[in-house]
VEXDO-615135 format. One record per residue (C-alpha): residue in three letters; x, y, z. Coordinates in steps of 0.05 Angstrom, whole numbers, plus 5000, padded with zeros to 4 digits. Each point is the difference from the previous one (the first is absolute). Layout:
% residues N
ALAXYZ...
END
This chain:
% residues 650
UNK516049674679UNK505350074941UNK504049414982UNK505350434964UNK503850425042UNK499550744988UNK507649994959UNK497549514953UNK492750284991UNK502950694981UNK505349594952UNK494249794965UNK495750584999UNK507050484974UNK500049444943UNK492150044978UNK500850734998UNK505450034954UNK496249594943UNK499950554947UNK492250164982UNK495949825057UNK500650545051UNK493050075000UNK493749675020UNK498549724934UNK506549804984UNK500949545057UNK492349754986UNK502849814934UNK506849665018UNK496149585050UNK495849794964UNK505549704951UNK504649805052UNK496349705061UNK502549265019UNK494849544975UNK501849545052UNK497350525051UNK492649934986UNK499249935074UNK501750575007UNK496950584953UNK503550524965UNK500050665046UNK493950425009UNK498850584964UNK500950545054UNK507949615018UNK501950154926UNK497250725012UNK503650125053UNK507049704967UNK505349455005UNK500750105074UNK492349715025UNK501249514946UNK506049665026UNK497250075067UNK494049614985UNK504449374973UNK504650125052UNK493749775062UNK499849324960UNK503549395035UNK507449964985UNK499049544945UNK494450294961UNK503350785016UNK507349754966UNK497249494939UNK495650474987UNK505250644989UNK504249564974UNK495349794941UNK497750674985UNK507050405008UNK501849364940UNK493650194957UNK502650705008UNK506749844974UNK497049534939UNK495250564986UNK503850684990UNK507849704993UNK502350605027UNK508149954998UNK500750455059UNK495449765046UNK501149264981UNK506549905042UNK496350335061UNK493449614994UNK505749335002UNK502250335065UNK492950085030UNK498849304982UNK505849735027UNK498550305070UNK493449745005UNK502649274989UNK503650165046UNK494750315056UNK496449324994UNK504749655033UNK502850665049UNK499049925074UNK503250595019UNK496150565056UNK499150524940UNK495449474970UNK497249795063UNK498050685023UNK496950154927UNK495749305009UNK496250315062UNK499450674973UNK505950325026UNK505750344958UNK506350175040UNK502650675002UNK506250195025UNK497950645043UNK494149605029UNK499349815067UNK495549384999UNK503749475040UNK497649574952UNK504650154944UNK505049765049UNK497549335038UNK506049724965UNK504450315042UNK495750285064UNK495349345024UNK501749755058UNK495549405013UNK495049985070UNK500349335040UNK494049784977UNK502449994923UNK502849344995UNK493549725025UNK495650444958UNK504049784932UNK498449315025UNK492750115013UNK500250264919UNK503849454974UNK495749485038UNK493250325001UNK500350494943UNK497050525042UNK503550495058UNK495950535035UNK506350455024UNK496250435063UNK502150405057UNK501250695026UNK500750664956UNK507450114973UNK503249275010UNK501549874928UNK494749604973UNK499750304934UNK507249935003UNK499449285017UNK494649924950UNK504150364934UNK505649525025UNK497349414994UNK498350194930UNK505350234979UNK503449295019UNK494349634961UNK500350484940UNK508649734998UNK495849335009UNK496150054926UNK493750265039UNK496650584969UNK498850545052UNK494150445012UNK498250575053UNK492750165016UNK499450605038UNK493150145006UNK493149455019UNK497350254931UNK505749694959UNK498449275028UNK495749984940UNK506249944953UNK501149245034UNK492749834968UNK500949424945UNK495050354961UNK503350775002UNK503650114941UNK507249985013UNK499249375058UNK506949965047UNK503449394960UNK502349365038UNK506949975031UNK499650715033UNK499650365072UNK496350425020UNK500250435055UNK493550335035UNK501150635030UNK494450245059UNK493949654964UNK497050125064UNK502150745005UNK505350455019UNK498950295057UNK492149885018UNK496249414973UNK497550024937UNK490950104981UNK499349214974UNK506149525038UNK495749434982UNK499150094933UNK508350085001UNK501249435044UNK494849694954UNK504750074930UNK506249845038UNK497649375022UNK498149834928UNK506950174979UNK502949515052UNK496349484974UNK502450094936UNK507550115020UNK502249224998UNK496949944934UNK502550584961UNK507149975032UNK497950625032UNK504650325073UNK496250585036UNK502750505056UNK494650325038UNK501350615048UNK496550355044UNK500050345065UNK498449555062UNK494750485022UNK497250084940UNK499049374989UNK497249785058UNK494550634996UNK498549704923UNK499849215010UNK495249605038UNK503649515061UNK498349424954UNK504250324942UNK505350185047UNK502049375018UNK499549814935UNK505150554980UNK504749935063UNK502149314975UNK502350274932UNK504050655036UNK505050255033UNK500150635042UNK506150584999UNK499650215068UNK503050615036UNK506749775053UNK500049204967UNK499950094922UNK507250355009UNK505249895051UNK505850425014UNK503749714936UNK495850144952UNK497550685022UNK507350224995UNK500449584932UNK494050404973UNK503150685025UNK507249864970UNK495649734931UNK496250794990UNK506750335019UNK502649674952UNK494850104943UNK499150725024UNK506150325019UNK499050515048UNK504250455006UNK501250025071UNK503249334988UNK506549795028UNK504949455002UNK499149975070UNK493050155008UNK498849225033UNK496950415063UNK494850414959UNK498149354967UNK498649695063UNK495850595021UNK496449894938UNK497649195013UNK499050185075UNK495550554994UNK496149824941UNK498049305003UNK496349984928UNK502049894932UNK497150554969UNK500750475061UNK507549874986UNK499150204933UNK496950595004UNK505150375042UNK505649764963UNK496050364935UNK497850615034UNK506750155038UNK504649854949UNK501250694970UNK502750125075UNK507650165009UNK499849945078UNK499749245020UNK497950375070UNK494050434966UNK498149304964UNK500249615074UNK494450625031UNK495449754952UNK499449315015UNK494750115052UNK496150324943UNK499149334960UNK497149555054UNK492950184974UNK501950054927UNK492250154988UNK501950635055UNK506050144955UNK495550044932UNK495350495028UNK506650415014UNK502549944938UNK492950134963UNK499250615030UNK504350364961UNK496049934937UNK495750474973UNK492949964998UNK499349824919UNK505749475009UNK497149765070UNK492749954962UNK502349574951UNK503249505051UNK493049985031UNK496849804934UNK505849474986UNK498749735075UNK492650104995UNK499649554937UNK504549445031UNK497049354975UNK495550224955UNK504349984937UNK498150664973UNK503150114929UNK504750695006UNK495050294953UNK494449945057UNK505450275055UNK501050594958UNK494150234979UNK498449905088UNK505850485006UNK497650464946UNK492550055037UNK503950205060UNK505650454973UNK496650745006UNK504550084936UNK504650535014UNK507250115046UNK502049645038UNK496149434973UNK503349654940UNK499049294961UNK499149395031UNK506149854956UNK504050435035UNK497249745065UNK502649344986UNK507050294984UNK500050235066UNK497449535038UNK504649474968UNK503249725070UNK493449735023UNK496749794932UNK502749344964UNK496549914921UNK498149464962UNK500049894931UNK493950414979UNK503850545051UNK494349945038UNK502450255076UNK499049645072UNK503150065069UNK506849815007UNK497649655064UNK493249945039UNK503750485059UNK500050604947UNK492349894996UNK499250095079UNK505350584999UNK495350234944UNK493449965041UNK503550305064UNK502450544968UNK493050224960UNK497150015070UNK505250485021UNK498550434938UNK494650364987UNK501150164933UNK500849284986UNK493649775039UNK496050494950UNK503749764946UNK497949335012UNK492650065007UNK500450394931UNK503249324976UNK493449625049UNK495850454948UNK504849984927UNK498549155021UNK493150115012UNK498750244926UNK501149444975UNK497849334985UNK505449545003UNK501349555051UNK507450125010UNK497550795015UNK494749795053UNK504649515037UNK504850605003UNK494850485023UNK497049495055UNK507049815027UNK501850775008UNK492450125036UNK501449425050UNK507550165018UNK498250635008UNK493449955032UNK501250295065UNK502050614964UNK494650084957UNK495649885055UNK501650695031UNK496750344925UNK492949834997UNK497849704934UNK507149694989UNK499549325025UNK493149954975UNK503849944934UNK500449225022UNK492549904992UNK500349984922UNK505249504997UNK496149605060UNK494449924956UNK502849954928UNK497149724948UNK507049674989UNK500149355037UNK507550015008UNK500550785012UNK494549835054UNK503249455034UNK506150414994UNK499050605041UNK495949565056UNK506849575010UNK503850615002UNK496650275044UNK499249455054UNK507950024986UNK501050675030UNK494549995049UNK503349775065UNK505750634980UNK494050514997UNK498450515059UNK492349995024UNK498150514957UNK501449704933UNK498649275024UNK492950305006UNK499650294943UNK502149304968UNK495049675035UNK494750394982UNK500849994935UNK501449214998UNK493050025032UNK497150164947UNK502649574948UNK504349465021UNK496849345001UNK500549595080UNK506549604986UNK504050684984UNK496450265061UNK502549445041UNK506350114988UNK500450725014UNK496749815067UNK506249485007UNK505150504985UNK502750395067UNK498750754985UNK498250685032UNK492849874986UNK495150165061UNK496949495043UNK493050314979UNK500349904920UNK504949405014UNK493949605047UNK494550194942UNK504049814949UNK501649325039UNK492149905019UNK497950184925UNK505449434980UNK496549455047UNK493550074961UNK503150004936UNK495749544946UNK507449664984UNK501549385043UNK506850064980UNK500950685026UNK496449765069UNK503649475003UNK507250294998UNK497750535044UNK498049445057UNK506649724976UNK504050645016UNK496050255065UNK506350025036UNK503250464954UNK495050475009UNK499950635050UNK496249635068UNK494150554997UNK498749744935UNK501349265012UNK494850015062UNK495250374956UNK499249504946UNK501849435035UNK491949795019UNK498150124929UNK505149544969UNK500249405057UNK492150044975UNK501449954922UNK494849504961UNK506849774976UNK501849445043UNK507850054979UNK499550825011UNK496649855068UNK505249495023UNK506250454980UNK497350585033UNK497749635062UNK507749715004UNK503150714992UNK494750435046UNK501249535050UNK507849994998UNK498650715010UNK495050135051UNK500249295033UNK499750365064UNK493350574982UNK494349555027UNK494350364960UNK504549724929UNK500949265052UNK492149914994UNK499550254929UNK504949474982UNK497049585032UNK493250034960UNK505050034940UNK502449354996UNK494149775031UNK497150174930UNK505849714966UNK499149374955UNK503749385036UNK506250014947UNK500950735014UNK501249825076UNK504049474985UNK504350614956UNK500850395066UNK501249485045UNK507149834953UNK500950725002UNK500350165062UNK505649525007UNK503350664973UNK499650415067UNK499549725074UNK494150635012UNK496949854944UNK499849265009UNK497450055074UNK494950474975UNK497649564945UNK500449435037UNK494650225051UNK495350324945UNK500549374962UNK497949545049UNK494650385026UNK496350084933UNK501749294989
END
């Protein structure tokens, strides 16, 4: 995140430069040295490879501090400057640079706002969020989700792909940051750290924050408790520290991440964008007339009312609205615009489309951008990941020039590190590699260029690529064997890791790879992971699915045969009548009682299980009966049943 916007950075940079005498490293060292603001100790003079690398990484460095800190802090050492060389010619401009950085304290404007959360607008760019100013056209639910922040301090914005809520979300900022609030974007789980008191640049009071997919983008992500975790934390300190936070996140994906008890937690603090209620007929055409405004196609008219109609009825999303309007607008023919409306119903259907015109070197370098979602990855690590994969000669070029190209469907921050332009490019991405074939190669070699190394980041890459991909690598033997090292990692996190991954994608797998999964869960995982892969619907057959269920039942862990009692009626029946004896027959009197209640919601009418329960309870301490008898309250079949196996062993 810059504070200075990118005019004012390179004002500042064109004015360090043209200090006669210190164009090179040891020059700048020098002048530094002299001329660094006292008053700054809290923040040390730059490191030694910034002033290597020039004026430009050492601006950018003061430019990530708050606001205040960022502007007193040029301001004191652009005056030290000044007092130190009296140069006549650059004195007048160094009074100029001042002058507009008293002034940028107090700015409110978008070009400020936009540099704040690591954005710098650009004229030829086609970010909608350079301008919300003039294109946001509020949902129904965003007068009550401004008044959930303003009273709780906290809004979850949820709902279904394409509605707006980043939209909604960079809104509400951008009204707080006109407010006095300072604004800040996190866009991946990792960079919840920054919000830690104890980090070293902490999020000052009086700012906003806004969240974006903490859970993940399109699939949950490996630890959702240890995010949910953090966030909570962060809520807690929200009243205190005069902190506002936007959360967003895709209904689906949140309700795959978060346990029910969370949930309900959550739904109190959100609001959902919806598909057919979040926009009525108004705004849709609203929202159509703001991007053909903003955009000017060219098969524009003064009377083109009709197409616009076409527009809000056909496409009944935001960003689906959007999108056409972008990709038709070099179109002369209003009519040849109209054909293609169909086309952007399924705008993920429409990115495959338009990413199959790239090459393979470009193509391979979106994979790596949309394989590394979330992880953070400097753009020294995603290029060096290109370069292991780049055979090095035509038609492969840099990763650079990759970027370049790929430009539409890449937004930067300030480091010009790349991500998605939205969590739809990463599907388009991953149905298009498995159209490929060129691209599916490429992206074990990236499973392998991962696999080298030893950092974290690289083996969360490499796992998340083995289990999207796992039915596909399940056709290669000795490919989705890869999983077995990460399984069993000496890495506690890279461990737990690739075991939640994998239970994430296991109900999506065919039978052959949810095999292969299980078997090598076998022989690592500890019973609680095992449980919930037996919990998870999948491909797996009934054979390995009952022995896995009837190895669970004499697990050593209570806990584990406990929630498996608790969750015998999510189970697949073969397995559930399997077990069912050995659990209503648990030492455990609170395991025995659980599974007696379940098996015989189940099987109330099998009447080998009736005299099994029967000597069940029979064994049951008195307070344990009591238990069941208020359960059964639960279920008329249940209670009947109980009723008559309770009084007979009483």
């Amino acid at each position: 995140m810059h504070t200075l916007p990118k005019e004012h950075r390179d004002e500042v940079i064109a004015l360090l430069s043209r200090i006669p005498g210190v164009e090179g490293a040891t020059g700048r060292r020098r002048l530094l040295s002299i001329t660094w603001p006292t008053a700054g100790d809290d923040f040390p003079p730059p490191r030694d490879p910034d002033i290597e690398s020039g004026w430009e990484d050492i601006v950018a460095g003061i430019s990530r501090l708050p606001p205040p800190r960022c502007i007193g802090l040029l301001h004191a050492l652009l005056s030290n400057i000044d007092a130190l060389i009296g140069h006549a010619e650059l004195r007048e401009a160094i009074a100029n640079a001042r002058r507009r950085l008293t002034d940028l304290a107090t700015q409110r404007s978008l070009p400020m706002f936009l540099a704040r959360i690591g954005l710098d607008a650009d004229e030829e760019d086609d970010n909608g969020i350079f301008v919300i100013d003039r294109a946001f056209v509020p949902p129904a639910q965003y007068p009550q989700a401004r008044a959930i922040l303003e009273r709780e301090r906290v809004v979850f914005l949820l709902g279904d792909p394409h509605m707006g809520k980043t939209y909604c979300a960079l809104q509400l900022l951008w009204e707080k940051f006109r407010e006095g609030f300072e604004p800040y974007w996190l866009r991946s789980p990792l960079e919840l750290k920054l919000l830690d008191p104890a980090s070293k640049s902490p999020v000052p009071r009086h700012s906003v924050i806004y969240i974006e997919d903490p859970f993940g983008r399109i699939s949950p992500v490996d630890d959702p408790d240890a995010i949910f975790g953090q966030l909570r934390r962060l809520f807690v300190d929200a009243r205190e520290k005069d902190l506002l936070i936007v959360v967003t996140s895709r209904t689906v994906v949140l309700q795959a991440a978060i346990a029910d008890r969370l949930r309900e937690y959550i739904i109190t603090l959100s609001q959902q964008l919806l598909l057919d209620t979040s926009y009525d007929e108004k705004a849709l055409l609203d929202i159509t007339r703001c991007y053909i405004a903003v955009y000017q196609p060219r098969w524009e008219a003064p009377d083109s009312d009709e197409m616009v109609k076409a527009i809000a009825t056909e496409l009944h999303a935001p960003h689906n609205i959007q999108e056409f309007v972008l990709a038709t607008r070099l179109l002369e023919d209003p009519a040849e615009a109209r054909q293609r409306l169909h086309d952007f119903k399924d705008v993920v259907a429409q990115y495959v489309t338009t990413l199959k015109r790239l090459e393979d070197w470009t193509a391979t370098a979106l994979l790596i951008v949309s394989a590394s979602s979330g992880q953070n990855m400097s753009l020294e690590d995603l290029t060096a990941l290109y370069d292991a994969l780049n055979p090095q000669h035509a038609p492969y070029r840099s990763f650079a020039a990759a970027l370049r190209e790929l430009h539409y469907h890449l937004t930067f921050s300030d480091k010009h590190q790349p991500s998605l332009r939205h969590p739809s490019i990463e599907e388009a991405v991953e149905s298009l590699t498995r159209q490929r074939e060129p691209l599916m190669e490429a992206t074990w070699m990236l499973v392998g260029a991962c696999h080298e190394h030893d950092r974290a980041t690289h083996a969360r890459v490499a796992i998340g690529l083995l289990t999207r991909f796992a039915d596909r690598w399940a056709e290669t033997p000795g490919r989705l064997e890869h999983l077995e090292s990460y399984f069993d990692h000496s890495h506690l996190d890279i461990r737990a890791a690739s075991r939640r991954q994998a239970l994430n994608q296991f109900s999506e797998l065919r039978a052959d790879a949810a095999r292969c999964i299980a078997e090598l869960a076998l022989q690592s995982w500890g019973d609680r992971f095992l449980l919930q892969l037996i919990l998870s619907p999948s491909e797996l057959d009934d054979g390995r699915y009952e022995r896995l269920a009837v190895r669970l039942s004499a697990s050593r862990d209570a806990q584990t045969r406990y929630l498996l009692a608790h969750h015998l009626r999510d189970l697949r029946t073969i397995a559930a009548r399997e077990i069912g004896p050995a659990l209503i027959a648990d030492d455990d009197g609170l395991i025995a009682r659980r599974a007696i209640y379940e098996t015989a919601a189940l099987f109330a009418t099998d009447p080998d299980l009736l005299a099994r329960l029967r000597a069940a309870v029979a064994r049951l301490p008195s307070r344990h009966r009591q238990w069941l008898a208020g359960m059964s309250a639960n279920s008329v079949a249940v209670r009947d049943l109980l009723a008559g196996i309770c009084a007979a062993s009483d």
